[in-house]
C-alpha positions in Angstrom: -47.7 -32.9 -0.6 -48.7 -30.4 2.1 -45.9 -31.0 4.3 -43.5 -30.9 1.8 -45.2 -27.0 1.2 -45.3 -26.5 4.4 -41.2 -28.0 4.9 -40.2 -25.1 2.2 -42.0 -22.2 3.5 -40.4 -23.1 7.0 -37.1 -23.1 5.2 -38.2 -19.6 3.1 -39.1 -18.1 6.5 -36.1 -18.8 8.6 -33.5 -17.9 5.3 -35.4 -14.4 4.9 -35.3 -13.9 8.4 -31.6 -14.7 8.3 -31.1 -12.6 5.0 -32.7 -9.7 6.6 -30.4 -10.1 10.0 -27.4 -9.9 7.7 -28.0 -7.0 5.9 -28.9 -5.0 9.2 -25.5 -6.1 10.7 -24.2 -5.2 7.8 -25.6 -1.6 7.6 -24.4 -1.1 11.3 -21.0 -2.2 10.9 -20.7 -0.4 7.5 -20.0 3.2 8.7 -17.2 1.8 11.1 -15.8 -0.3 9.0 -15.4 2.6 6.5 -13.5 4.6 9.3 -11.3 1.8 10.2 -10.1 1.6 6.9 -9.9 5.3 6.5 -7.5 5.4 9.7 -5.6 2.6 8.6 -4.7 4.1 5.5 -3.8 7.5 7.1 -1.5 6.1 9.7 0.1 4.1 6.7 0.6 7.1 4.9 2.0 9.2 8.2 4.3 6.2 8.9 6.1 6.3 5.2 6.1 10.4 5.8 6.3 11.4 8.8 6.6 14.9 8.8 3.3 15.4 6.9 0.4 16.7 8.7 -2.0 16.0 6.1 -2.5 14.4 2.7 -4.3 15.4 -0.3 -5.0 12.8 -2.8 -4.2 13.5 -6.4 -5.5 11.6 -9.4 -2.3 9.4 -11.5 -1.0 10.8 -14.5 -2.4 8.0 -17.4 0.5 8.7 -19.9 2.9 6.9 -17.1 3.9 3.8 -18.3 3.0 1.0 -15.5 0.4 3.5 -13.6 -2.3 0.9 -13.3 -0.3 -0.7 -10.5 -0.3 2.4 -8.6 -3.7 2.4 -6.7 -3.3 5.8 -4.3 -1.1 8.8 -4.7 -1.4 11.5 -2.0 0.7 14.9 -1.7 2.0 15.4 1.5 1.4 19.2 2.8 3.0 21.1 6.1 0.8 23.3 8.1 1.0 26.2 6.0 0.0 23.7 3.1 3.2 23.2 1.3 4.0 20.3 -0.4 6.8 18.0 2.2 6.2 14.7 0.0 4.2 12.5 -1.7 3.2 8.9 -0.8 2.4 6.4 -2.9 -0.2 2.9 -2.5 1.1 0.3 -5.1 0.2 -3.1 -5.9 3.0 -5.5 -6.4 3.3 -9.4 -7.6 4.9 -11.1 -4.7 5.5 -14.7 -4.6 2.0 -15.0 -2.5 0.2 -13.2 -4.9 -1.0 -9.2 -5.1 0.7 -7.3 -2.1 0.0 -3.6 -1.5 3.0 -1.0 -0.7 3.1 2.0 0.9 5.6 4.0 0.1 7.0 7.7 0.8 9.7 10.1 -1.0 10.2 13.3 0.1 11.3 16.7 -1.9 14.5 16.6 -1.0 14.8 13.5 -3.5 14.6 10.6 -1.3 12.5 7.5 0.2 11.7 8.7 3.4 9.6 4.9 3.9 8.4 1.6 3.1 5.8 -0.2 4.6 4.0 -3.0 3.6 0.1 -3.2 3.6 -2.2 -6.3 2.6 0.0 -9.8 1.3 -0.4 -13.0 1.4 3.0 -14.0 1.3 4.4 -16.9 3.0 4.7 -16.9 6.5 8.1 -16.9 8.1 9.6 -16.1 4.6 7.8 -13.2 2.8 5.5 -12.0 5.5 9.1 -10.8 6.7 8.4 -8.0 4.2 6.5 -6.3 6.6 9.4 -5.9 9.4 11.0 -3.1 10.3 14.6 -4.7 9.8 13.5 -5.1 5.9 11.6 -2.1 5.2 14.3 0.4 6.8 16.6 -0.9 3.9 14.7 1.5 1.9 14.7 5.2 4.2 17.2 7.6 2.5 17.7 5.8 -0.6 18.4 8.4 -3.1 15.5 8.1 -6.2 18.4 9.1 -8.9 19.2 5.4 -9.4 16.8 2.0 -9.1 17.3 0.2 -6.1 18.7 -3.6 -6.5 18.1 -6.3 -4.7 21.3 -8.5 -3.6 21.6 -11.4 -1.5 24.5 -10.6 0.1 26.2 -8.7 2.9 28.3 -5.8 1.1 25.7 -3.4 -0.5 26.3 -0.5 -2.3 24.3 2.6 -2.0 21.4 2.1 -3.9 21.0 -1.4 -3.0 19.0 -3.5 -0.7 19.9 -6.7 1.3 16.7 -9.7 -0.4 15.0 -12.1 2.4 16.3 -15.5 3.1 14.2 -17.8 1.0 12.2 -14.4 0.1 13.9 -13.1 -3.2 11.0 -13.0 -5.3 9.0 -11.0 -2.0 12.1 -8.6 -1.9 12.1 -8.4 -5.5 8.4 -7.2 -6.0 9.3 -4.7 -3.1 12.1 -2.8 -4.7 10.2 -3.0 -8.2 7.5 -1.5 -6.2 9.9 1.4 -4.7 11.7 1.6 -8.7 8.3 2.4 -10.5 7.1 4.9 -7.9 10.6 6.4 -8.0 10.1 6.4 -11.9 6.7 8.1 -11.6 7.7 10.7 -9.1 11.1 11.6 -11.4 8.7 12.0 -14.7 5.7 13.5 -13.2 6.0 14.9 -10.0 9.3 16.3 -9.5 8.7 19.4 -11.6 6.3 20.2 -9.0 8.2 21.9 -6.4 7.8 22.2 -3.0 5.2 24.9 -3.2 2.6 22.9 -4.9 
């Protein structure tokens, strides 16, 4: 009996002693984690509108239909703190599953970017999301009427060329781009450029 006590408080010693070695790694890492993230999110934000030079966040209006799936919304100011933007974080259903994008409209009425954040869609197919050949599509797009997704070569203004073998990726991309440009035409366009 006593080496089966003395068996488990070996064990209890070297998984407390482990434990404990965890959570200090953790704590050190923790801060610099935090700023990574931080950054990442701010060069996402810089890259979807560019002529910002910083960002205020601002909380989301809860009488928008379909707000839950917008997750940040930041006003874009100049340096003499006038509104140039806003940029959205949303989360849409790709074919992988949740996929977050970043997206940027300007005052003058139109998507100034797309990029694509966190996703686990399928590589080779709707990872291709994230290119710059697919998320260009989007920059200048007027928000006056949704963008469509088509699959083929001839597009008309407010439309966007879908991924081969990637429709439903493309698809949640444009919905993405359609609800912001939904929320920004209800809510934030009465702003102005001075707000």
């Amino acid at each position: 009996m006593s080496e089966t006590w003395n068996l488990g408080l070996k064990l209890l010693i070297i998984t407390a002693v482990a434990a404990l070695a965890l959570s200090f790694t953790n704590y050190l890492t923790e801060g610099p984690i935090e700023e990574q993230r931080i950054q990442a999110n701010m060069e996402a934000r810089l890259a979807v509108l560019s002529y910002a030079k910083d960002f205020e966040e601002l909380g989301i209006d809860d009488s928008f239909t379909g707000g839950d799936y917008i997750m940040e919304l930041y006003r874009g100011i100049d340096e003499g703190n006038k509104t140039v933007g806003y940029t959205f974080k949303v989360l849409a259903k790709g074919f992988g599953g949740d996929m977050e994008v970043i997206i940027g409209i300007d005052n003058e009425g139109s998507i100034d970017g797309v990029r694509i954040g966190n996703h686990a869609e399928t590589p080779g197919l709707g990872a291709k999301a994230a290119d710059e050949e697919f998320v260009e599509q989007f920059g200048g797009k007027s928000i006056d009427k949704p963008i469509q997704v088509k699959k083929t070569e001839n597009l008309d203004d407010n439309e966007i060329q879908a991924l081969t073998g990637a429709t439903i990726t493309s698809e949640a991309v444009s919905d993405a781009v359609n609800l912001v440009m939904n929320y920004y035409n209800q809510i934030l366009s009465d702003r102005g450029a001075d707000n």
